[in-house]
ZASE-676646 format. One record per residue (C-alpha): residue number from 1; residue in three letters; x, y, z. Coordinates in nm, 4 decimals. Layout:
residues N
> NUM;Ala;X;Y;Z $
...
***
This chain:
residues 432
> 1;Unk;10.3256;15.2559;-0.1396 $
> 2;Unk;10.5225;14.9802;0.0549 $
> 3;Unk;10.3946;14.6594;0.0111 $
> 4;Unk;10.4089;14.3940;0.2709 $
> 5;Unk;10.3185;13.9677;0.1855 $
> 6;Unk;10.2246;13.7991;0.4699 $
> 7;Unk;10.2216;13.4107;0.4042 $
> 8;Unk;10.1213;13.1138;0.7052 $
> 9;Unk;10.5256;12.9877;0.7188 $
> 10;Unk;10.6262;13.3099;0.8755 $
> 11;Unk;10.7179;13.2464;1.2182 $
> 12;Unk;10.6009;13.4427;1.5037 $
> 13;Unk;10.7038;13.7803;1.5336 $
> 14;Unk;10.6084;13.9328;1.8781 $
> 15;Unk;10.8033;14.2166;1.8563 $
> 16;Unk;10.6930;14.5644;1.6747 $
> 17;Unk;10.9624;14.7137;1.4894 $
> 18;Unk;10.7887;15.0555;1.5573 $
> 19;Unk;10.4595;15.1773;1.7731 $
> 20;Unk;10.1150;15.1678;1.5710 $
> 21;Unk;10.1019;15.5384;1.6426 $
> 22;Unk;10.4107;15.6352;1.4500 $
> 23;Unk;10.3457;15.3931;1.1606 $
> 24;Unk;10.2027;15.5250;0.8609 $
> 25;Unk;9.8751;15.4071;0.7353 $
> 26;Unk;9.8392;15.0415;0.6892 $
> 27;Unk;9.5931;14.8917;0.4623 $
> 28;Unk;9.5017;14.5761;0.3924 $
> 29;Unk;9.3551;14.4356;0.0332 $
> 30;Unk;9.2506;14.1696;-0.1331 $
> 31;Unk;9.0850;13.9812;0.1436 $
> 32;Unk;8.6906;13.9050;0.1968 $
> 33;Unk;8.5328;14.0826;0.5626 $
> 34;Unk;8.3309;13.8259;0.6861 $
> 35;Unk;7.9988;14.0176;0.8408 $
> 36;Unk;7.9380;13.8776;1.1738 $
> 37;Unk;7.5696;14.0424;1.1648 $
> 38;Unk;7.4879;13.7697;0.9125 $
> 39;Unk;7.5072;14.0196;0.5912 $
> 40;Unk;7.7144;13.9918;0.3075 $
> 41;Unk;8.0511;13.9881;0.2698 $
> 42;Unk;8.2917;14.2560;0.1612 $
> 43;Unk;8.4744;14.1037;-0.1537 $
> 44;Unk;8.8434;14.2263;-0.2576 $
> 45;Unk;8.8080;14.4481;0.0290 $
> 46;Unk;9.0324;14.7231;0.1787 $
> 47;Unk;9.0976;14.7534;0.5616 $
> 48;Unk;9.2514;15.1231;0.5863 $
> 49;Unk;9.3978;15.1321;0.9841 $
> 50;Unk;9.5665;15.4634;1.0873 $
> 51;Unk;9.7569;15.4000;1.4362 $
> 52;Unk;9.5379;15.1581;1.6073 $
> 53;Unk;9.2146;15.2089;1.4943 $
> 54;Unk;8.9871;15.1646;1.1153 $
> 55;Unk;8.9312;15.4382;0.9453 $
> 56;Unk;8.7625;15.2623;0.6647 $
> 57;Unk;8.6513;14.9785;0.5484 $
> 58;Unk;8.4659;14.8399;0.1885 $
> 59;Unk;8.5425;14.7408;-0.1261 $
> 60;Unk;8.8276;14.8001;-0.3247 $
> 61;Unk;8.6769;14.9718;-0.6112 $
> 62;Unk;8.5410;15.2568;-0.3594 $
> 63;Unk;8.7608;15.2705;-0.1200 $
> 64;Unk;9.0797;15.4224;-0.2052 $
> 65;Unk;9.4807;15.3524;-0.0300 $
> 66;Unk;9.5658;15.6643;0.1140 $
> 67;Unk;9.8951;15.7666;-0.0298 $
> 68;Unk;10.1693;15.6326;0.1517 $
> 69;Unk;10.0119;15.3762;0.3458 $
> 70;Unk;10.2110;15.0313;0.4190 $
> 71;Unk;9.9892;14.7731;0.1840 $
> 72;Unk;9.9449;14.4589;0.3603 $
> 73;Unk;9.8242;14.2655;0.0452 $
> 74;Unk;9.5934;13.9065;0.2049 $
> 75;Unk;9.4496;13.7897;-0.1466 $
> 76;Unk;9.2594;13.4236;-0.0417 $
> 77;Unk;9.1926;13.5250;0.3066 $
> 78;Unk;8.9084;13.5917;0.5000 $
> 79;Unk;8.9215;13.8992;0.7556 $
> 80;Unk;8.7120;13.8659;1.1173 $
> 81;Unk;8.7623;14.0319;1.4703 $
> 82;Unk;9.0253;13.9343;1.6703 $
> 83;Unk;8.9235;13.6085;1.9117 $
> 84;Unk;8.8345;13.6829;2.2699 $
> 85;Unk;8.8003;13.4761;2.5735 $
> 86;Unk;8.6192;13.5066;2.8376 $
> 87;Unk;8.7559;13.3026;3.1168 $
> 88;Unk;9.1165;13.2958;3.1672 $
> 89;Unk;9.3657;13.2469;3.4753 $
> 90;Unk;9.7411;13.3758;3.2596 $
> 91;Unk;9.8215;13.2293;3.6653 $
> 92;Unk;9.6423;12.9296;3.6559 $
> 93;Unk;9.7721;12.6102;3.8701 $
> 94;Unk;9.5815;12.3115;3.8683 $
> 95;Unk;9.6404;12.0477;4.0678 $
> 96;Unk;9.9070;11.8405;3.8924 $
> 97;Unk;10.2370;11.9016;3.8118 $
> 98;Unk;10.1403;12.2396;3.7731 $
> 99;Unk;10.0439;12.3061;4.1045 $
> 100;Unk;10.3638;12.1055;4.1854 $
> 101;Unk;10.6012;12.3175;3.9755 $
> 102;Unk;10.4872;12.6805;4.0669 $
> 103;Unk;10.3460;12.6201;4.4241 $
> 104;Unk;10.6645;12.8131;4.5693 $
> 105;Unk;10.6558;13.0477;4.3097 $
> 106;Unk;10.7196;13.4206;4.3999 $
> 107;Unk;10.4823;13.6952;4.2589 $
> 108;Unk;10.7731;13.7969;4.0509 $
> 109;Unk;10.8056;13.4576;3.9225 $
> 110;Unk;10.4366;13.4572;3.8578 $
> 111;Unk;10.4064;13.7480;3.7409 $
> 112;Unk;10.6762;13.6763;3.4712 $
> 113;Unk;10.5066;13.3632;3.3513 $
> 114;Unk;10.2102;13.5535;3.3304 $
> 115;Unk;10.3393;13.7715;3.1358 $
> 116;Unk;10.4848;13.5055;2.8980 $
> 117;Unk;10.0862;13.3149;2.9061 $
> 118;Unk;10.0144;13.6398;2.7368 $
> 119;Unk;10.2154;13.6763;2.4694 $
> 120;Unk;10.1425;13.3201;2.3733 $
> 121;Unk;9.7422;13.3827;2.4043 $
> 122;Unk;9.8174;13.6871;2.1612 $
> 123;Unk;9.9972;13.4393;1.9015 $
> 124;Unk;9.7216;13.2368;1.8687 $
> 125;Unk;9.4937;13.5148;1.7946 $
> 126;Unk;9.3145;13.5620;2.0958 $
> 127;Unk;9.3204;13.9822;2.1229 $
> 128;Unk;9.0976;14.0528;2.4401 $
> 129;Unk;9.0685;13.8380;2.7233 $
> 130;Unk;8.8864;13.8589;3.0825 $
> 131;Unk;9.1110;13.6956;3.3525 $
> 132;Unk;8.9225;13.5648;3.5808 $
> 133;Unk;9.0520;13.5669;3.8881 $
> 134;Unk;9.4663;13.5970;3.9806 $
> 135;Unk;9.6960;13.6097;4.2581 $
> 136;Unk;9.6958;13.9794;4.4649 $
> 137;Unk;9.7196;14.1951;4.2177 $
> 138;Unk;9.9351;14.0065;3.9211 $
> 139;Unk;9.6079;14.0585;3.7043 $
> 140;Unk;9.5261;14.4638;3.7118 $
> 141;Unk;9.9577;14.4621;3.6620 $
> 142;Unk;9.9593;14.2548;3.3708 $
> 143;Unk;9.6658;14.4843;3.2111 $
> 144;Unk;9.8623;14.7783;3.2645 $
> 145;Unk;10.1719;14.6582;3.1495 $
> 146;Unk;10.0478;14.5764;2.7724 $
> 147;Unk;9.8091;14.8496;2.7750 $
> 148;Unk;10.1168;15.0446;2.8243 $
> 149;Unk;10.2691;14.8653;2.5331 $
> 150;Unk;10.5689;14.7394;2.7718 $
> 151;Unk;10.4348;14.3877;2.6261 $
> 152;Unk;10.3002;14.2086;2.3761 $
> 153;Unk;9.9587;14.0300;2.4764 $
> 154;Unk;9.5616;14.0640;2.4345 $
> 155;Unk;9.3491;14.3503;2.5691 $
> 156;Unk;9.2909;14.2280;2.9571 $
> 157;Unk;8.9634;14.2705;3.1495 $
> 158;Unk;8.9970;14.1591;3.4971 $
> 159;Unk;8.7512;13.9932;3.7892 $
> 160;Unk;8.9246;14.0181;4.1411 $
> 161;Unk;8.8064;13.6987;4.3079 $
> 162;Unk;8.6024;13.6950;4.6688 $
> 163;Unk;8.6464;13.3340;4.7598 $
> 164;Unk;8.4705;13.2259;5.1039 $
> 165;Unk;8.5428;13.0146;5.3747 $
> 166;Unk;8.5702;12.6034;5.2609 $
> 167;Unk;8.4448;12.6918;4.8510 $
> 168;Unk;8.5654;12.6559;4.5303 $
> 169;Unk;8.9325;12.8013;4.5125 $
> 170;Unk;9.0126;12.7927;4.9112 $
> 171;Unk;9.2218;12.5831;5.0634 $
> 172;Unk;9.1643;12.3132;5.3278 $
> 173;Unk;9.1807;12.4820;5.7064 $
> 174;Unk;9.2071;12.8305;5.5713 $
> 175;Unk;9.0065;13.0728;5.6826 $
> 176;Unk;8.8652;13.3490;5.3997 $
> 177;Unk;8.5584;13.5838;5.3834 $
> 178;Unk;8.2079;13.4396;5.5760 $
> 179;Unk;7.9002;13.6409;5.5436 $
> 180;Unk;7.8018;13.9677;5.3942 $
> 181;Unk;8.0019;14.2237;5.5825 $
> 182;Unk;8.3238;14.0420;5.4862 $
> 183;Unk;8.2132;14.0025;5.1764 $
> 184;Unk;8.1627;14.3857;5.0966 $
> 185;Unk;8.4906;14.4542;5.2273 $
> 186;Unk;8.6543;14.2323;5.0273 $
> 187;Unk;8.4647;14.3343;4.6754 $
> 188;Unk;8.5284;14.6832;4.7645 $
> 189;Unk;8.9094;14.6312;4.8232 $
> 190;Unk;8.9246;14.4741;4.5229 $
> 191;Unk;8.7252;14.7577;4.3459 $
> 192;Unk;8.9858;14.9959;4.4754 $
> 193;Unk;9.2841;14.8268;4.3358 $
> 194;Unk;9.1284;14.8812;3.9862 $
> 195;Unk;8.9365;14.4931;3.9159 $
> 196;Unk;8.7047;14.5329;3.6479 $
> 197;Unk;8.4475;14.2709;3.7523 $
> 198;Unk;8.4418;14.0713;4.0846 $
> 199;Unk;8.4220;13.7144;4.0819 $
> 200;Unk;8.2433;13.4844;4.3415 $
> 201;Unk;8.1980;13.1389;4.3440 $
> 202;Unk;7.8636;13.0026;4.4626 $
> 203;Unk;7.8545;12.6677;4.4034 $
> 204;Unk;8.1344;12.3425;4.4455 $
> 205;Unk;8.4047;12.3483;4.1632 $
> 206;Unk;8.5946;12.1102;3.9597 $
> 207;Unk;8.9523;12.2280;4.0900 $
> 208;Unk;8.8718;12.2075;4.4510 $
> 209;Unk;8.8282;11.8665;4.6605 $
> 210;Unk;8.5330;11.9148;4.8909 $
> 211;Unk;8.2042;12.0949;4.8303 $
> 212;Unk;7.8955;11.9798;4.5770 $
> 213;Unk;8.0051;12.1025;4.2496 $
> 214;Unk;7.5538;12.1372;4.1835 $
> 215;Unk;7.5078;12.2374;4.5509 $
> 216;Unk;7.4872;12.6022;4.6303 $
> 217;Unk;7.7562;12.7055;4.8735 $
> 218;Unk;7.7244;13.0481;4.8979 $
> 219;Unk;7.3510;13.2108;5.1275 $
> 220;Unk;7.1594;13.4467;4.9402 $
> 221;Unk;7.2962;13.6855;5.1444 $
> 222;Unk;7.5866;13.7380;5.0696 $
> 223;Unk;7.5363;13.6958;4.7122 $
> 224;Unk;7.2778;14.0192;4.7178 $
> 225;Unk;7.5635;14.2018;4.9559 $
> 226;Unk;7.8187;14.1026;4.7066 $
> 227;Unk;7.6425;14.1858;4.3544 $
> 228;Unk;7.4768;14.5215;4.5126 $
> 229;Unk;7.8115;14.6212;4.6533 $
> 230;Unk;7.9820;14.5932;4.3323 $
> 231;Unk;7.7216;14.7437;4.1343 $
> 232;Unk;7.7306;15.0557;4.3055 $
> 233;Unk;8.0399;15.1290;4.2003 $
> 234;Unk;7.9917;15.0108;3.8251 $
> 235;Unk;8.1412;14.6793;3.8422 $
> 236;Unk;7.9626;14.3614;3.6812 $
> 237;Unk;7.9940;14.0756;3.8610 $
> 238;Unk;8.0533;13.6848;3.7394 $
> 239;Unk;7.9513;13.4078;3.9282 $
> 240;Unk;8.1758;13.0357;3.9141 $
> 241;Unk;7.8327;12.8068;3.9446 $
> 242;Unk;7.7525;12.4484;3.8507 $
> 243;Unk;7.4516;12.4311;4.0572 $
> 244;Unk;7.0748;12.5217;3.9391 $
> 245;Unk;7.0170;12.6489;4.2583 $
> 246;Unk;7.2651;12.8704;4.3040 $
> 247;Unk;7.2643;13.0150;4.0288 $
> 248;Unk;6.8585;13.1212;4.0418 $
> 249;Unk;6.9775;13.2280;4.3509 $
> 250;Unk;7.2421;13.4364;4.1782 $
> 251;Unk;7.0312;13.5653;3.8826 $
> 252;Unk;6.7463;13.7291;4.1486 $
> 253;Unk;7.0930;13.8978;4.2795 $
> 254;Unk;7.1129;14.0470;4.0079 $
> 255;Unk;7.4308;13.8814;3.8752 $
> 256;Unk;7.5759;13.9616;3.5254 $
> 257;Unk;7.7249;13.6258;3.4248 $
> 258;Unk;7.7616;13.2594;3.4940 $
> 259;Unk;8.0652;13.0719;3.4750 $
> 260;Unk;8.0673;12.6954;3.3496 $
> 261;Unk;7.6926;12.5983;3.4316 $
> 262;Unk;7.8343;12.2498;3.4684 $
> 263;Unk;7.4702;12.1300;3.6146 $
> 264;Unk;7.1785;12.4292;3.5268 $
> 265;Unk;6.7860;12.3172;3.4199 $
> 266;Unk;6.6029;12.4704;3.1120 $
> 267;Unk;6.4080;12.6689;3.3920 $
> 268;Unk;6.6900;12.8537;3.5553 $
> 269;Unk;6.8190;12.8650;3.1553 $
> 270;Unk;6.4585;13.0290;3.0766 $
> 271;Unk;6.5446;13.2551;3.3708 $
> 272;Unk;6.8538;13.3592;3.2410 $
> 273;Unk;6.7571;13.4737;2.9212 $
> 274;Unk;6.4595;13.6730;3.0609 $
> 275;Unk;6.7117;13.8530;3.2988 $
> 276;Unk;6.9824;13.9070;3.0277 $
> 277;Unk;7.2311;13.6968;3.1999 $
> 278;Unk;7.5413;13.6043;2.9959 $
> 279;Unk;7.6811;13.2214;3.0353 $
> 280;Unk;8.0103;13.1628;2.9979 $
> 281;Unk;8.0221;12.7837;2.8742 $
> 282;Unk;8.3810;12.6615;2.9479 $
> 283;Unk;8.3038;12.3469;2.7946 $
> 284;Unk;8.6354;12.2202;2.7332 $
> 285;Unk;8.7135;12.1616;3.1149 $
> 286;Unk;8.4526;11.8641;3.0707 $
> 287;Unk;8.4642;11.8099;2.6944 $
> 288;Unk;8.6264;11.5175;2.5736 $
> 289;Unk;8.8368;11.7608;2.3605 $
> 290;Unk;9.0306;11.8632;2.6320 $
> 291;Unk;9.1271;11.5188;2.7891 $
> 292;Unk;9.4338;11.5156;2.6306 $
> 293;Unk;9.5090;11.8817;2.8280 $
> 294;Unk;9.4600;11.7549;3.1778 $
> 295;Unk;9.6503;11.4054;3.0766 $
> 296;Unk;9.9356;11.6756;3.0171 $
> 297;Unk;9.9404;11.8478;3.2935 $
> 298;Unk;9.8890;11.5319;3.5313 $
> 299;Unk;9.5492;11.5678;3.6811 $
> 300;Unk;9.5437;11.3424;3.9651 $
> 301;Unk;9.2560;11.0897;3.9662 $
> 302;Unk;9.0395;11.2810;4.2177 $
> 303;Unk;9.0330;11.5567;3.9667 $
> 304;Unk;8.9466;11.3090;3.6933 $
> 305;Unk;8.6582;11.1791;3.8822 $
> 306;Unk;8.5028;11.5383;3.9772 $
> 307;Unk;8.5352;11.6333;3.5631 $
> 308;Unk;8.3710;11.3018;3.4334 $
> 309;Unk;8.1290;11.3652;3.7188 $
> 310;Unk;7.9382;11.6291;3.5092 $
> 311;Unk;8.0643;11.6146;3.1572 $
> 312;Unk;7.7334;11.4806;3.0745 $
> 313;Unk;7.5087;11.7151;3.2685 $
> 314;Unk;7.7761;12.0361;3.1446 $
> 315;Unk;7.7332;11.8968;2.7722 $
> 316;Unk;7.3178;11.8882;2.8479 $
> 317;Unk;7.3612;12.2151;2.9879 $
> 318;Unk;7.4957;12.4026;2.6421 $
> 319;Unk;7.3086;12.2080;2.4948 $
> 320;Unk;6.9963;12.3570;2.6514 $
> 321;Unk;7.1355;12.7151;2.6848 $
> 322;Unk;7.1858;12.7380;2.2908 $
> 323;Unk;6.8090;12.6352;2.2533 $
> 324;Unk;6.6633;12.8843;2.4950 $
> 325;Unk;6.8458;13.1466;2.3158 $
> 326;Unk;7.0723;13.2280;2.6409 $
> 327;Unk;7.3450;13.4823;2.5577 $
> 328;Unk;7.6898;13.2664;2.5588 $
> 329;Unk;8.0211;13.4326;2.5375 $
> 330;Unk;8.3559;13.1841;2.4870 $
> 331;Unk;8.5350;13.1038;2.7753 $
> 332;Unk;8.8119;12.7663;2.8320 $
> 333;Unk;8.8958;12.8106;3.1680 $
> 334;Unk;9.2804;12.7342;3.0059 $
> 335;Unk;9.5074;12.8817;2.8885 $
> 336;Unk;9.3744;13.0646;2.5636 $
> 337;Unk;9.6604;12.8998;2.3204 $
> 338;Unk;9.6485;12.5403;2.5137 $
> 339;Unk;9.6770;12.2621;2.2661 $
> 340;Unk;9.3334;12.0494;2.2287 $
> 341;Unk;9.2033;11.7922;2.0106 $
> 342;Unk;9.4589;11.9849;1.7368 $
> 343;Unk;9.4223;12.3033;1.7853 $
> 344;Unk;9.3930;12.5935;2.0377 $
> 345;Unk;9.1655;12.5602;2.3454 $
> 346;Unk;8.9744;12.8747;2.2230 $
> 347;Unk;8.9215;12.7625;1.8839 $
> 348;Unk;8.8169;12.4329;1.9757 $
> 349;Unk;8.5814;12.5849;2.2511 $
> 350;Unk;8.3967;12.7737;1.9369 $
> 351;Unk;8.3797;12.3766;1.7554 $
> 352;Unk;8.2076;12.2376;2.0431 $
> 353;Unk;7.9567;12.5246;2.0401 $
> 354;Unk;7.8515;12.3996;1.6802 $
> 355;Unk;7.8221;12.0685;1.7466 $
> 356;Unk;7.6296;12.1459;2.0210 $
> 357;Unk;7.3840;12.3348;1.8202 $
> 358;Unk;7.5328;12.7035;1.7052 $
> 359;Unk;7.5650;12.8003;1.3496 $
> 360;Unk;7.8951;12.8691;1.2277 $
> 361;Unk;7.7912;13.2413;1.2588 $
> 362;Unk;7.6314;13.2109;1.5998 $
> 363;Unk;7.9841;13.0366;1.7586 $
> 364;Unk;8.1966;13.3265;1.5826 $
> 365;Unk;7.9901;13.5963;1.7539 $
> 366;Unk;8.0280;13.4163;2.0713 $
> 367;Unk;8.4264;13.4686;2.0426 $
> 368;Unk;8.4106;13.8530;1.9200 $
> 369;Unk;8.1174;14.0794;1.9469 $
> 370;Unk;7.8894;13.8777;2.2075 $
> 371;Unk;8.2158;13.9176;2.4465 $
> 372;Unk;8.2487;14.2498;2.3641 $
> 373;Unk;7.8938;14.3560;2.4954 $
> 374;Unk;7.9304;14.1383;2.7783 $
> 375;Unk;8.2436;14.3867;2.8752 $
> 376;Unk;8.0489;14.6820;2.7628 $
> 377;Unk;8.3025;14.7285;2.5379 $
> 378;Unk;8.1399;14.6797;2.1973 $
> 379;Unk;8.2003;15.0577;2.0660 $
> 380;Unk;8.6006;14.9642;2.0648 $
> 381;Unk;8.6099;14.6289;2.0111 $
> 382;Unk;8.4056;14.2918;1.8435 $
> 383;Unk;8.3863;14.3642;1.5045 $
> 384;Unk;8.5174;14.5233;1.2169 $
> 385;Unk;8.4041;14.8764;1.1776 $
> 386;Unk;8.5096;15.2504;1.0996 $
> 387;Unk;8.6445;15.3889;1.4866 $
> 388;Unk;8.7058;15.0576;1.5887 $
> 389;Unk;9.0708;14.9016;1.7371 $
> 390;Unk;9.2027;14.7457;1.4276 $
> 391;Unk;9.2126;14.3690;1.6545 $
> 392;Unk;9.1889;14.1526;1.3015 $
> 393;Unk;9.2353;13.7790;1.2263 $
> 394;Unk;9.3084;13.6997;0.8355 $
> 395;Unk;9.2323;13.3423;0.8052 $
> 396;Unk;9.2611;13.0810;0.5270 $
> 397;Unk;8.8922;12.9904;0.4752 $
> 398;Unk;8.5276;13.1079;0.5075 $
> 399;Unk;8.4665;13.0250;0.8899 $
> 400;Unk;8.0729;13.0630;0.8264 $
> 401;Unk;8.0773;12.7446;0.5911 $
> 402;Unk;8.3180;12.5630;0.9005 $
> 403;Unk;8.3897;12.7081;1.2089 $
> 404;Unk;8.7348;12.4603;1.2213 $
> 405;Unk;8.8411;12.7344;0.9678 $
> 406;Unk;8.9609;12.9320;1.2610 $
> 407;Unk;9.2545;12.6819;1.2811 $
> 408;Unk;9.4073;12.8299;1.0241 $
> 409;Unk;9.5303;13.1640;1.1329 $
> 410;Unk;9.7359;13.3526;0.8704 $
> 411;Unk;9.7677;13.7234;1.0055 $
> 412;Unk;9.7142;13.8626;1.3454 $
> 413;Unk;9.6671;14.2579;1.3905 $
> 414;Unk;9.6284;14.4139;1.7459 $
> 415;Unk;9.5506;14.7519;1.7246 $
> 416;Unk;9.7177;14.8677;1.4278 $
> 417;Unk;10.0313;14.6309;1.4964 $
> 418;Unk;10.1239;14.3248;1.3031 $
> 419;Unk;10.2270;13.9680;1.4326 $
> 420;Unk;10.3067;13.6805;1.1933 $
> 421;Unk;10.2338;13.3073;1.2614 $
> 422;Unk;10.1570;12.9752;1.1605 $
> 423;Unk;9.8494;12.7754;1.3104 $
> 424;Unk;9.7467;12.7830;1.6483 $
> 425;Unk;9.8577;12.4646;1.8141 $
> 426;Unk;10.1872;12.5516;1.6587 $
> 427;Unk;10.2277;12.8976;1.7946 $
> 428;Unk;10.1023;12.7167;2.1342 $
> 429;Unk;10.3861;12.5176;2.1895 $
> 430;Unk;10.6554;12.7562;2.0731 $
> 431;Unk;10.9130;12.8293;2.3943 $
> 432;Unk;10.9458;13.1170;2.5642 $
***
């Protein structure tokens, strides 16, 4: 057997030397499997992966090598499903010297740094992500490409956005889609070039200058057009809100999940966890955490204002949602490995679930198998488990005692294939 020692001053590797489906076996050993179902522990475990998928999984004594296989020996570490997150734009321009930099860019040019957006949300752990929202059709190209294995980068879901006339994520004088007809049109176009989910936004928005962010923009109309249209063809649907009544608007629509909540009541809360509606928090866009990210990036003062504007209410609003037992799955609305209060966006996303009320466990769920039902996708992906994609995180500490273990990344595995790293933050601001 080969033996491989991984250690955290490796630098970054995004390269495979071979595919996962030539390799021989690959086990790892020595490491604990944290149980994300609350159980315990595997101790001095074995991780046997054959191409990109576990074939078994348990403790060492009972669960043989298979002859051959590349040994990945993680003695000290603790083993838990790759990261996921739930709201992502690899495209994203905020207004800033963002917007200001890529405004003229072409879709090669965008597509290109979208590419790159992934391969740095991969380094920092993050293994499945749902994009939503992206210019034409950059997104379902981008998920195509790495499923291919053209490129390195995180399992992509995608949510074609239908924006309307004067909401969030239009611009000023344009003209987009008004009223239910248009709306259909648009979701099905969408559904045709391959979106996974449609996106609509029915209330005001941080991003965009004009609208209530808590008002409710969109008629219930066109939200039942929208959601019934999409449904018909399979497709979930995810609704940008920060208004209460929008969003109980949304939910007897039939919609499958909220995005930010920035301003929702326990009652539409209560609502959502009868209807098995999934909130996706974004709380760093608001959190004080993520000041430091929109100082960077040169958020001009308007911007500022509309952010500090609910960061109470949006902090209430978890707050509330983790109480009535709403089902939450991680979402940044940044970039995935974007540095924050010392560490990755996504990681400290899962931090500010805790001290907002989730147990260690409860926030670690919320960035691997709570995503993974949300997507439907919970028989591949989520958790570590016999048929599963071998997506696993070795990390340097028990993240059910502290969830700020997750900062400490020490192995990444994507299906079967290996990247090295050191932390996060510092795989973050590596250059392209």
């Amino acid at each position: 057997m080969r033996t491989i020692w991984l250690a955290t001053s490796l630098l970054l590797t995004m390269a495979v030397s071979h595919s996962a489906a030539a390799a021989p076996a690959k086990a790892i050993v020595g490491a604990t499997v944290v149980n994300i179902d609350g159980g315990a522990p595997i101790t001095n475990a074995v991780v046997v992966i054959d191409g990109e998928r576990i074939t078994a999984i348990g403790p060492a004594a009972s669960t043989p090598v298979p002859a051959g296989a590349e040994v990945i020996q993680m003695p000290g570490t603790w083993l838990i499903p790759g990261l996921m997150n739930m709201h992502v734009h690899f495209g994203l321009k905020l207004p800033g010297k963002d917007r200001a930099a890529f405004g003229d860019e072409t879709t090669a040019e965008l597509t290109l740094r979208m590419m790159v957006n992934a391969r740095k949300s991969l380094a920092a752990g993050v293994t499945t992500i749902r994009m939503t929202g992206s210019e034409g059709n950059t997104g379902v190209a981008i998920r195509e490409a790495i499923a291919r294995g053209d490129y390195p980068g995180p399992r992509v879901f995608t949510a074609g956005g239908v924006t309307m006339t004067g909401g969030h994520g239009s611009r000023a004088g344009n003209t987009y889609n008004d009223g239910p007809y248009e709306m259909v049109k648009t979701a099905r176009a969408k559904i045709s070039e391959g979106q996974d989910w449609i996106k609509i936004a029915i209330s005001g928005g941080v991003a965009t200058d004009g609208g209530g962010i808590a008002e409710a923009l969109m008629t219930p109309e066109e939200m039942r057009a929208i959601i019934d249209a999409s449904h018909r063809f399979g497709v979930k649907v995810a609704a940008h809100s920060g208004s209460t009544a929008a969003t109980n608007a949304a939910i007897d629509a039939g919609v499958d999940s909220i995005e930010h909540g920035y301003v929702l009541d326990r009652a539409v809360l209560k609502k959502m966890v009868k209807n098995n509606t999934w909130l996706v928090p974004t709380i760093m866009v608001t959190h004080p955490g993520g000041k430091e990210y929109f100082q960077r990036i040169g958020s001009p003062e308007w911007y500022l204002k509309r952010r500090e504007s609910v960061g109470k209410q949006h902090w209430e609003t978890l707050k509330t949602a983790i109480q009535e037992g709403v089902n939450i799955a991680l979402g940044t609305d940044q970039m995935p490995f974007e540095p924050n209060d010392g560490t990755s966006s996504t990681v400290r996303e899962a931090e500010a679930y805790v001290e907002a009320g989730m147990t260690p466990l409860q926030a670690l769920r919320s960035a691997t198998i709570a995503p993974a039902i949300m997507l439907k996708a919970e028989s591949d992906i989520g958790s570590l488990a016999v048929g599963k994609y071998a997506d696993i995180l070795a990390i340097g500490a028990d993240p059910l005692k502290d969830i700020g273990s997750l900062r400490n990344i020490v192995m990444i595995m994507k299906g079967g294939a290996v990247y090295r790293g050191e932390t996060p933050d510092m795989i973050a601001s590596t250059e392209p």
